[in-house]
C-alpha positions, 0 to 999 in steps of 0.5 A: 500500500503506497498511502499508508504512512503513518502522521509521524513520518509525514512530518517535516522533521525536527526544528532545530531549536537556537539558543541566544547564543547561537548554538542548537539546543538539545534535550538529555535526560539526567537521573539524580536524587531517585528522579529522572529530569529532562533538561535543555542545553546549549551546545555553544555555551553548555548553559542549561535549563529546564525547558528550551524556551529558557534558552532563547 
């Protein structure tokens, strides 16, 4: 079936996000105290924070 594909494949692909210092903004995730967190950084500048809109 040529018109089976799925909506995730269909999608432009993933937006690489800019820091304000110009380096792309990545996600990890990082266990500590018994908790899994999710944390952005920049590559650039190694700056960190909660969510990627913190870094823009």
């Amino acid at each position: 079936m040529a018109g089976a594909i799925s909506k995730n494949a269909r999608r432009g692909g993933e937006k690489i996000l800019t820091s304000r210092w110009g380096g792309a903004i990545k996600m990890k995730s990082v266990f500590e105290n018994g908790k899994l967190r999710h944390v952005a950084y920049c590559e650039k500048s190694g700056n960190t924070a909660r969510k990627p809109k913190d870094l823009m």
